[in-house]
MARVONU-361648 format. One record per residue (C-alpha): x, y, z; residue number from 0. Coordinates in steps of 0.2 Angstrom, whole numbers. Layout:
REM MARVONU-361648
PT      px      py      pz     k
PT       X       Y       Z   NUM
...
***
This chain:
REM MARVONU-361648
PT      px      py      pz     k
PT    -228     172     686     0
PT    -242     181     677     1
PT    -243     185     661     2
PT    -241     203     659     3
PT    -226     199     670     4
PT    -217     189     659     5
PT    -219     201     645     6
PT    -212     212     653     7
PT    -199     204     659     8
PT    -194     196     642     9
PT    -196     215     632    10
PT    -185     222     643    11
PT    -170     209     641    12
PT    -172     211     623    13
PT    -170     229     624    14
PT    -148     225     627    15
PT    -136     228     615    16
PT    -132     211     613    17
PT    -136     192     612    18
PT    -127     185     629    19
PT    -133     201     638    20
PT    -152     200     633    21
PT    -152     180     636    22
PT    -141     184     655    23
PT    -157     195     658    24
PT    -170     183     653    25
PT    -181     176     666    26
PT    -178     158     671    27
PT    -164     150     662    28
PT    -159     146     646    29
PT    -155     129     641    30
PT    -148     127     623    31
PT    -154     113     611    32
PT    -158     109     595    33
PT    -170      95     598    34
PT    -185     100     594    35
PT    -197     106     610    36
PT    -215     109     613    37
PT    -221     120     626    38
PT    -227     110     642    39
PT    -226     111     662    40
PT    -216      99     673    41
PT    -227     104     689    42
PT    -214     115     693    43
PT    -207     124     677    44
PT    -215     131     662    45
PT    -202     126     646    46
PT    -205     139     632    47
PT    -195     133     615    48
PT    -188     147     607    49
PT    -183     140     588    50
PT    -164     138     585    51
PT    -159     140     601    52
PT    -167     129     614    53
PT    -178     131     628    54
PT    -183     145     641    55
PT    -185     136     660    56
PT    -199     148     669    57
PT    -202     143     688    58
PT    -222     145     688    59
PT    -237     137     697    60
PT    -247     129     685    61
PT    -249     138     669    62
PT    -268     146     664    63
PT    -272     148     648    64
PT    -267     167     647    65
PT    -251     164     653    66
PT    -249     149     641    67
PT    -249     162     627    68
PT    -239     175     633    69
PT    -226     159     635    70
PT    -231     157     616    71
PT    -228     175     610    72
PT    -212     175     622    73
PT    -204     161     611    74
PT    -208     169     595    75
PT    -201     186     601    76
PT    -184     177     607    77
PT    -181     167     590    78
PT    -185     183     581    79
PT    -172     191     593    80
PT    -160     178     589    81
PT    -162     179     570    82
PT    -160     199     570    83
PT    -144     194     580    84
PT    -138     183     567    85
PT    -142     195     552    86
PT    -133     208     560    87
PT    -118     197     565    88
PT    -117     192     546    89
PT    -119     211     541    90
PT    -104     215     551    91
PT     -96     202     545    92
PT     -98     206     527    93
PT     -93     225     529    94
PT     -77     220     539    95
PT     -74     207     524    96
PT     -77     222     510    97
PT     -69     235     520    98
PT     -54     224     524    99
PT     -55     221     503   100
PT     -57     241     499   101
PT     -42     244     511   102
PT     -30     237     501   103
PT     -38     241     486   104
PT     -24     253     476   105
PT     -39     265     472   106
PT     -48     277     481   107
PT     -66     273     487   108
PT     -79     284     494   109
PT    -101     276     500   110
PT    -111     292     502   111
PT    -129     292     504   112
PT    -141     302     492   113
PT    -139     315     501   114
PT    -121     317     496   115
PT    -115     314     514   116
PT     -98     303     515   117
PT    -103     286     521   118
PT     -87     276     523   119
PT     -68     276     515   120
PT     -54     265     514   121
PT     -35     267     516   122
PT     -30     274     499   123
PT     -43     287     498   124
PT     -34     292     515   125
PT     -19     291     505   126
PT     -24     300     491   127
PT     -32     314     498   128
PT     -26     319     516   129
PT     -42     314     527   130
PT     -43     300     543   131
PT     -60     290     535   132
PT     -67     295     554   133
PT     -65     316     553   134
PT     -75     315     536   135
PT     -88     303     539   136
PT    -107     313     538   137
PT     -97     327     528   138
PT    -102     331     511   139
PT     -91     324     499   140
PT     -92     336     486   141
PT     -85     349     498   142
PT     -71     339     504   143
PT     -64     333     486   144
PT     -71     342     472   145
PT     -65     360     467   146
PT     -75     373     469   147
PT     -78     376     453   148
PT     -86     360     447   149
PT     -97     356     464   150
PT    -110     365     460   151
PT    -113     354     444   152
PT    -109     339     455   153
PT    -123     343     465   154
PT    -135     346     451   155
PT    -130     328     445   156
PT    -134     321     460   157
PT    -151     332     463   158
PT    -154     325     444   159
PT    -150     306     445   160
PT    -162     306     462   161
PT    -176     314     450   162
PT    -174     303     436   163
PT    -161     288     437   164
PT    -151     298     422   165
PT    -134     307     428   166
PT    -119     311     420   167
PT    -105     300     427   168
PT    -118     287     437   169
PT    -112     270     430   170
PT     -99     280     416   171
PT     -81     281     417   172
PT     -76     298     417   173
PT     -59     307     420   174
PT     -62     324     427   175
PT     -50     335     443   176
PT     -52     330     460   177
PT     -44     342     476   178
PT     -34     335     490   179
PT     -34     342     508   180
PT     -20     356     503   181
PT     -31     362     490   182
PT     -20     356     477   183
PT     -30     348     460   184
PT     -25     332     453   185
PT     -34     321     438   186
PT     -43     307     442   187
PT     -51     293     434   188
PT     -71     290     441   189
PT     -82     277     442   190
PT     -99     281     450   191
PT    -112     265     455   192
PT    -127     264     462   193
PT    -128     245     470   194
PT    -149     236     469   195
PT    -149     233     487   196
PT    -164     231     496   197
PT    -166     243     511   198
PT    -150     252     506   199
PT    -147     268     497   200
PT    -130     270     494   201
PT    -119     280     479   202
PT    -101     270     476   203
PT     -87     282     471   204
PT     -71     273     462   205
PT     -56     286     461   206
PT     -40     282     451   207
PT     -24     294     453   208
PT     -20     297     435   209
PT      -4     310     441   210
PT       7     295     438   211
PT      -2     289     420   212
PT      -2     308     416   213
PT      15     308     419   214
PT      21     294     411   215
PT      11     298     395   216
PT      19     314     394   217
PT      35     306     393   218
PT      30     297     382   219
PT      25     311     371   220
PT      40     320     374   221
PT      50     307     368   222
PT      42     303     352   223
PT      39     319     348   224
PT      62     322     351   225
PT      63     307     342   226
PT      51     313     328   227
PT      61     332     328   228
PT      80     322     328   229
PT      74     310     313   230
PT      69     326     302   231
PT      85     334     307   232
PT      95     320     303   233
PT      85     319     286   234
PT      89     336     284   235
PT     107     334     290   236
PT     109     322     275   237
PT     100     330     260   238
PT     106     347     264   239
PT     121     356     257   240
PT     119     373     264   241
PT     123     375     283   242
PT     112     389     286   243
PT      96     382     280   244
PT      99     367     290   245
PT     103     377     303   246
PT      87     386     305   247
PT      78     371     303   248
PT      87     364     318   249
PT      85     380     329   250
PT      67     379     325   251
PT      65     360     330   252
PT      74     360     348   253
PT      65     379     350   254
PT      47     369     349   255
PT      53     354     358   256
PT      58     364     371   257
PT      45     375     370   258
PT      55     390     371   259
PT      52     409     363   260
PT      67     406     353   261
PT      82     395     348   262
PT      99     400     339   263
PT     114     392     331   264
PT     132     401     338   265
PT     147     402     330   266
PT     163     405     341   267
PT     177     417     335   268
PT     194     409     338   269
PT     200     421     350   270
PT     182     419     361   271
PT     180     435     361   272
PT     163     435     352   273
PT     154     426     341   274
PT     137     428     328   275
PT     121     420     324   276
PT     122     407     311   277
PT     105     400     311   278
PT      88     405     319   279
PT      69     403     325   280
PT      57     411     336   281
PT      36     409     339   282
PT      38     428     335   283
PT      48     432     319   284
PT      52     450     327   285
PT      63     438     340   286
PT      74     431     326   287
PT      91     437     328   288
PT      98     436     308   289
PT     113     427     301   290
PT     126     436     306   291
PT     122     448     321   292
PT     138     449     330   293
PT     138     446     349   294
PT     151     446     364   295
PT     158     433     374   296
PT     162     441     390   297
PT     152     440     408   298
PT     140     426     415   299
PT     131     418     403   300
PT     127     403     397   301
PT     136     404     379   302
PT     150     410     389   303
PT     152     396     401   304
PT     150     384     385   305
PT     165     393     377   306
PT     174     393     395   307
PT     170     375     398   308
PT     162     364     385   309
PT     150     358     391   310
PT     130     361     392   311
PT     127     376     402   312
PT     110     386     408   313
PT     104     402     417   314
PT      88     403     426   315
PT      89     421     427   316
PT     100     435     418   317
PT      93     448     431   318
PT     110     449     440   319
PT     120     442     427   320
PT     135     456     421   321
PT     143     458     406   322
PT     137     464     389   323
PT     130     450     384   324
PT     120     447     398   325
PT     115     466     395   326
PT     109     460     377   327
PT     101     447     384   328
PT      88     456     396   329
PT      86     471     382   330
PT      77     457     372   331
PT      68     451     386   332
PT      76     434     389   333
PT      72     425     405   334
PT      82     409     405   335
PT      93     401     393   336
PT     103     382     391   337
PT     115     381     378   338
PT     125     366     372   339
PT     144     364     365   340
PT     145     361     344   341
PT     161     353     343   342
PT     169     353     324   343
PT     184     339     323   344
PT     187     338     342   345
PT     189     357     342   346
PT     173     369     352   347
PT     166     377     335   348
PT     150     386     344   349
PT     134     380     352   350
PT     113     378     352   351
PT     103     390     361   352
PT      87     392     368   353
PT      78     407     377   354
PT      62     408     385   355
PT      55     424     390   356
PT      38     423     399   357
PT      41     406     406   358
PT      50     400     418   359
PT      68     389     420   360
PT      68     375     408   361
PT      67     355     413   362
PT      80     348     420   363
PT      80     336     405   364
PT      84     351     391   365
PT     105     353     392   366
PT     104     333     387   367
PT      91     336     374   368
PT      98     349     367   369
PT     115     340     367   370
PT     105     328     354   371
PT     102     341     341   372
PT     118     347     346   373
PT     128     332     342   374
PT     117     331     323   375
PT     122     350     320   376
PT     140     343     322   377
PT     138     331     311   378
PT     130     343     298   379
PT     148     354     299   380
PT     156     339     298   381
PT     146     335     283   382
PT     149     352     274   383
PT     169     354     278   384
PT     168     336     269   385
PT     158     342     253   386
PT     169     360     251   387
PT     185     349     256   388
PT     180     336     241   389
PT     173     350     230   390
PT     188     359     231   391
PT     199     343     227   392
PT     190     340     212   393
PT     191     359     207   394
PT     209     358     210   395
PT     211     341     199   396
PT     200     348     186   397
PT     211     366     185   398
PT     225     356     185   399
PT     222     347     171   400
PT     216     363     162   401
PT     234     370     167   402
PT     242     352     160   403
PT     231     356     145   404
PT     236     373     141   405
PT     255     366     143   406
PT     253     355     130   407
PT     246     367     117   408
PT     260     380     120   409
PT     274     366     119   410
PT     264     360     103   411
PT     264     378      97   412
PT     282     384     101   413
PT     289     367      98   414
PT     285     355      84   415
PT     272     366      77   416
PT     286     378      75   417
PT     298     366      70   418
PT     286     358      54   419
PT     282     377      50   420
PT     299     379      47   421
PT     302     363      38   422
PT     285     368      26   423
PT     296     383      21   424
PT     310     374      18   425
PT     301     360       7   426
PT     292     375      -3   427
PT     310     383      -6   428
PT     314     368     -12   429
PT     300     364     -25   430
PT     302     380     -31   431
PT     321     375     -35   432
PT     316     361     -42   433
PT     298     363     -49   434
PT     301     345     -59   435
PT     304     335     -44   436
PT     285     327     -39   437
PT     292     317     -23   438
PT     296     335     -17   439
PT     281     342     -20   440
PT     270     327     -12   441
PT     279     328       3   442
PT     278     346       7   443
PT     258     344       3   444
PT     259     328      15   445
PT     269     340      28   446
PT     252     353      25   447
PT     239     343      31   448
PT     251     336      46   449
PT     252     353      52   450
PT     235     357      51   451
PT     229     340      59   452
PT     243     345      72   453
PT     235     362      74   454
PT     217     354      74   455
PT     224     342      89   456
PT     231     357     100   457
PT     215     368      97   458
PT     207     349     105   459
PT     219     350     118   460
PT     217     369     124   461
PT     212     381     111   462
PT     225     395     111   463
PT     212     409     105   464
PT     204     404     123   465
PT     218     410     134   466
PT     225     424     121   467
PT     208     433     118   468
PT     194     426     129   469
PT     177     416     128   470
PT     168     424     114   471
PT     180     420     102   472
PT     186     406     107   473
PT     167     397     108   474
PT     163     407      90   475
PT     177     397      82   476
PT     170     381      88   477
PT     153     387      83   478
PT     160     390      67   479
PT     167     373      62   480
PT     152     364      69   481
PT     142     354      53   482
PT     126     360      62   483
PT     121     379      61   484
PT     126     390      77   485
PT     116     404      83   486
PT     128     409      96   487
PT     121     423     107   488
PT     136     431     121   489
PT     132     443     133   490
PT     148     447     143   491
PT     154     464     146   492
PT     170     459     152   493
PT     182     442     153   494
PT     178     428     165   495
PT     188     421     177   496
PT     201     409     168   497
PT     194     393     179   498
PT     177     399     174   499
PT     180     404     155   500
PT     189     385     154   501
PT     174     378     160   502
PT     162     386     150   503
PT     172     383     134   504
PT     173     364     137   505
PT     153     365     140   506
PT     148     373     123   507
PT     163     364     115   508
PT     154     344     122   509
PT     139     349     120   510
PT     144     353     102   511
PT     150     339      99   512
PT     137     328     105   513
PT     123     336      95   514
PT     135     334      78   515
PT     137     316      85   516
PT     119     309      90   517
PT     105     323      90   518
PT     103     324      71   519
PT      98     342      72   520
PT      96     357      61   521
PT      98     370      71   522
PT     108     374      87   523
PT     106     392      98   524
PT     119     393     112   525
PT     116     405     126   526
PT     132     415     136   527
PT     128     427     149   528
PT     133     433     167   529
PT     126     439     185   530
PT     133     447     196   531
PT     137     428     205   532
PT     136     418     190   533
PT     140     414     172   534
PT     123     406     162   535
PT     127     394     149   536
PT     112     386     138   537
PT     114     374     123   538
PT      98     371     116   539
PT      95     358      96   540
PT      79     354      88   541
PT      85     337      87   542
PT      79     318      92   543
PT      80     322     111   544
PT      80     307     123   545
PT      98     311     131   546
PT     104     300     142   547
PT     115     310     156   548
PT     123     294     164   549
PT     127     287     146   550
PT     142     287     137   551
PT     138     303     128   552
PT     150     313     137   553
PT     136     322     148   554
PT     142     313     163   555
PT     158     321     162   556
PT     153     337     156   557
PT     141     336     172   558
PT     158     331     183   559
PT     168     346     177   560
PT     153     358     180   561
PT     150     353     199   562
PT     169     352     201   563
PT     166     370     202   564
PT     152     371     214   565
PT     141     375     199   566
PT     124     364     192   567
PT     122     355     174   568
PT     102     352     170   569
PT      97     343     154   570
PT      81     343     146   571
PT      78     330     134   572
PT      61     324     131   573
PT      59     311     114   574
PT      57     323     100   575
PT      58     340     106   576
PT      77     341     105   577
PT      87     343     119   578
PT      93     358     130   579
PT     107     358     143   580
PT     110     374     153   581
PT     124     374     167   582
PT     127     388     180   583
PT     146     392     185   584
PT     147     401     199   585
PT     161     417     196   586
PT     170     411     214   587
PT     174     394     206   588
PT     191     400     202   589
PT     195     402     222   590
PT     190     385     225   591
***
């Protein structure tokens, strides 16, 4: 065989796709070996080693030189074959290992080339956005899953790392919005990387579906921020007295959990017939319906179908609703409503509210949320009732005992103070009968001071002047015997309440006393006058100051009496500066 023969021959077989192919079309035959050969001639064969493999078996008549080197050159050309064989056997093999690795990867991954073109993708990013790997590969990326809006400064990124190995997201982790095959957006979590591989220019993309995390965290959100509202309402539910403050603040916590354009507290009518507002809050104060705006209960609503069933209720839409209430709603705009039952000892009492206007429905989670504020707004009622059923008891217990008082000084006054009157006259008659008789005269002086002491201890009891003639009076007597000086100021154009008069009496009467007692003052001004509501009573020394409301001065009691009638006893005694004590009867204590 000549040399330019053999060339040919062995250029040609190397020109297959593969290893067995190219070494079935090589001249001769191949015997594999991996003793080391040389190149020699048997007389009948030329053997060509070829390194790693073995030897090439050429049927030739003795060799010349020229075709000695072409033998030499073929055995180089076939072990370089065999090495770029092997390389590429162990390339495949590495890409079937990572692809088979990025398949059951849980995140998406994308190889595109600088060009921006899609070079490969695994299962999830199949998954995730709606593409078979094979119809996107040699597609740009940026077209397939990034929204229209950002690829223009993807692109720009790209153009700018090439330029200057500085990008924006290239070996960051960023979160940005990533497109599926629909067109719908999603967030996603991205992680760009450029791999130092020799001979390969390749951009990495790392994609995480945050839909679920995004998800989850809202939740999470939602429930601390329900929790957060329920504690304050709770707070509020404890520290308040007055139902329809508390009220408003509830509306207004279940209206921004919600989200909703505004939120209500409704108060049933027994007969169901309607209802009003009892408590309030819109984003839009103009949207506030005020305490008391009557409503009725008739039609399909979802009040109505609270009072019809109690139990949570909602409307997506009042657009076909009837009945007037569903009228009132669509005048004010309202879109959707859920509602939730207020029950007040086991009996429907009204029910939480909410409205949106210019959204839509309301989750599916809001009937049992709002049954959480609902449930607080209850106990609030229940709270209340408690408080007005205990302040009235303790208005009743402290009338009766005023009433028990005022018994005692008219049976002391028409009975034995009558009674040793008349015996007083008797004794003077009789001293004047018997003006020598001393044991007569010492008793009918010992029978004056008993009756005055007896008079002193009715007054103590209830003073007579009080319930005959009124407060004025009766406080100016007391003012009158106190051993400190009294400016006494009374501003009433017409009688008290008895209940309120009574209370007001034993407040200038105790306070009185326990300046007299411990205050060492010179001077005393006491204070009477009236609004429209209330009766103001202020007792104000010069004295030591540094009361003690919860000692045993009598405060404490004086501060019971005062509260028993829904009204407020404040004391003001710094050290030194004397010490001033003003109380504030309301004028409706007496229908406690």
């Amino acid at each position: 065989m000549r040399p330019a023969e053999l060339l040919r021959a062995v250029t040609a077989a190397l020109a297959s796709p593969d290893e067995e192919t190219a070494f079935a079309r090589l001249p001769g035959t191949l015997h594999r070996s991996l003793d080391g050969h040389k190149l020699r001639w048997d007389g009948a064969t030329l053997a060509i080693p070829i390194a790693g493999v073995g030897e090439l078996l050429v049927p030739t008549p003795p060799p010349d030189d020229d075709l000695l080197a072409a033998a030499e050159s073929v055995g180089v050309q076939v072990a370089q074959f065999v090495e770029r064989c092997k390389a590429q056997r162990g390339m495949r093999e590495f890409e079937a290992r990572r692809q088979a690795m990025l398949d059951v990867a849980f995140d998406s991954v994308f190889t595109m080339d600088d060009d921006g073109f899609v070079l490969s993708a695994n299962r999830a990013a199949e998954r995730t956005f709606g593409y078979k790997a094979e119809e996107i590969l040699g597609q740009e990326l940026a077209a397939l899953i990034i929204p229209e809006t950002l690829r223009d400064a993807h692109r720009d990124g790209l153009v700018r790392y090439l330029k200057t190995g500085r990008g924006p997201i290239v070996g960051r982790r960023v979160e940005l919005t990533a497109m599926r095959r629909d067109g719908t957006e999603f967030p996603v979590e991205l992680v760009v990387t450029r791999p130092e591989i020799p001979g390969e220019r390749v951009f990495y993309g790392y994609l995480r579906d945050l839909t679920a995390r995004n998800v989850a965290e809202a939740a999470l959100h939602r429930l601390a921020d329900e929790q957060a509202a329920l504690r304050r309402v709770a707070t509020a539910v404890a520290a308040f007295s007055d139902p329809a403050q508390l009220f408003d603040l509830l509306s207004e916590e279940v209206g921004k959990l919600l989200e909703a354009e505004t939120a209500h507290m409704f108060r049933f009518d027994p007969d169901g017939r309607a209802g009003e507002i009892v408590g309030g809050w819109a984003q839009r104060p103009e949207h506030v319906l005020g305490h008391g705006t009557r409503m009725p209960l008739d039609g399909d609503t979802a009040v109505t179908r609270v009072w019809r069933t109690g139990q949570a209720a909602r409307m997506d839409s009042y657009a076909r609703a009837e009945g007037n209430l569903a009228q009132i709603m669509r005048d004010y705009g309202v879109q959707a409503v859920v509602a939730a039952p207020v029950f007040l000892g086991g009996s429907l009492w009204g029910a939480v509210i909410v409205s949106a206007m210019s959204a839509g429905p309301f989750p599916e989670s809001a009937e049992q949320r709002i049954a959480y504020f609902a449930e607080l707004a209850a106990q609030a009622l229940a709270n209340a009732q408690a408080r007005e059923d205990l302040a009235a008891s303790r208005a009743r217990i402290v009338q009766a005992g005023d009433a028990e008082r005022r018994r005692l000084e008219r049976n002391l006054h028409d009975g034995a103070q009558q009674r040793l009157v008349s015996l007083a006259l008797m004794l003077r008659m009789a001293a004047r009968r018997h003006p020598d008789d001393d044991d007569l005269a010492r008793a009918g002086e010992e029978l004056s001071h008993a009756l005055q002491e007896l008079r002193e201890l009715a007054r103590g009891i209830h003073p007579a002047v009080l319930t005959e003639r009124g407060l004025e009076p009766a406080v100016r007597a007391v003012a009158d015997r106190a051993p400190v000086p009294v400016e006494l100021t009374v501003e009433l154009e017409e009688r008290l309440p008895g209940p309120v008069e009574a209370a007001a009496y034993y407040v200038v009467s105790e306070a009185l006393t326990n300046v007299a007692k411990y205050a060492r003052a010179t001077l005393v001004r006491v204070s009477i006058t009236r609004t429209d509501e209330h009766a103001l009573i202020e007792v104000a020394d010069d004295g030591l100051g540094g009361a003690d409301p919860g000692g045993g001065s009598g405060l404490r009691g004086l501060a019971d009496r005062v509260e028993a009638f829904g009204g407020r006893l404040d004391i003001d005694s710094p050290p030194g500066l004397g010490t001033t004590l003003r109380a504030d009867l309301p004028l409706t204590a007496s229908l406690r």
